[in-house]
Phi, psi and omega in degrees: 000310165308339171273292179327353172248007159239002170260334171242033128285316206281312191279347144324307199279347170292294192305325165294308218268329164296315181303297201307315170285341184252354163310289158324330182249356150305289156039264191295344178302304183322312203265352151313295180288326143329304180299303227280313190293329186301305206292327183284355178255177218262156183301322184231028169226084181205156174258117184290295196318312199296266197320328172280004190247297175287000176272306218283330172272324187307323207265339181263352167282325184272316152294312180280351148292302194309285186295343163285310202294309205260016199240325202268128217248158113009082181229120160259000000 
């Protein structure tokens, strides 16, 4: 009974670090694709909303990736 409660913590504790890396790399998509609409626009044509909608989930997917990955600790 004691391994089974320590074969699905450990595969819990996978699973955050995984849910947590795929976070993160929306993350980075995100705050990608930000970048890419600040750099293709023009002095008067380019969409705030669009840029401020993909930074602000980029920048909060990516904090919320980081800190799952680096909060979820490791028991072999």
């Amino acid at each position: 009974m004691y391994k089974f409660i320590l074969l699905k913590n450990l595969k819990i504790m996978n699973l955050k670090r995984i849910f947590g890396a795929i976070l993160t790399i929306l993350g980075i998509g995100g705050l990608i694709y930000a970048a890419h609409f600040f750099v293709i626009s023009t002095d008067n044509n380019y969409d705030l909303r669009a840029f401020a909608i993909y930074g602000i989930l980029g920048l909060i997917f990516f904090i919320a990736g980081i800190s799952l990955v680096r909060t979820t600790k490791d028991e072999a």
